[in-house]
C-alpha angles and dihedrals in degrees: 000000000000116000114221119207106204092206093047120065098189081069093060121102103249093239087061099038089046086049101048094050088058095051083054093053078050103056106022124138087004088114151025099218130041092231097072083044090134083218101112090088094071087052089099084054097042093045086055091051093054090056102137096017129110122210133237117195135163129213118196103160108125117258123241117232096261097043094055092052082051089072104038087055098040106015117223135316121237117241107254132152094258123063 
């Protein structure tokens, strides 16, 4: 099974890569934050074209006191499409 690094597109399977580029072309220069960037609606699609693949991601965002008891208490939740 490929793993994808979310941070590294050299790790990215050509077909996803290819069709990511294209959604930015898409939606370049629409918005000012990437947050009203109208892409959620190509998730379905980009979640078809990670089959097989398993995700790498990294977060580095320090923790706030009670988050970080949260783990210590309950460990830490796998990454999964439901929340």
């Amino acid at each position: 099974m490929a793993v994808v690094d979310v941070d590294d597109l050299g790790t990215w399977p050509a077909h996803l890569a290819g069709r990511v580029g294209e959604i930015a072309d898409q939606v370049r220069g629409i918005t000012q934050y990437v947050g009203d960037l109208p892409v959620y609606e190509q998730e379905p699609e980009l979640v078809g074209l990670l089959a097989g693949c398993l995700l790498r991601g990294y977060h580095c965002t320090r923790l706030l006191q009670h988050e970080a008891a949260a783990i210590t208490s309950q460990g830490l939740r796998v990454l999964d499409e439901h929340p």
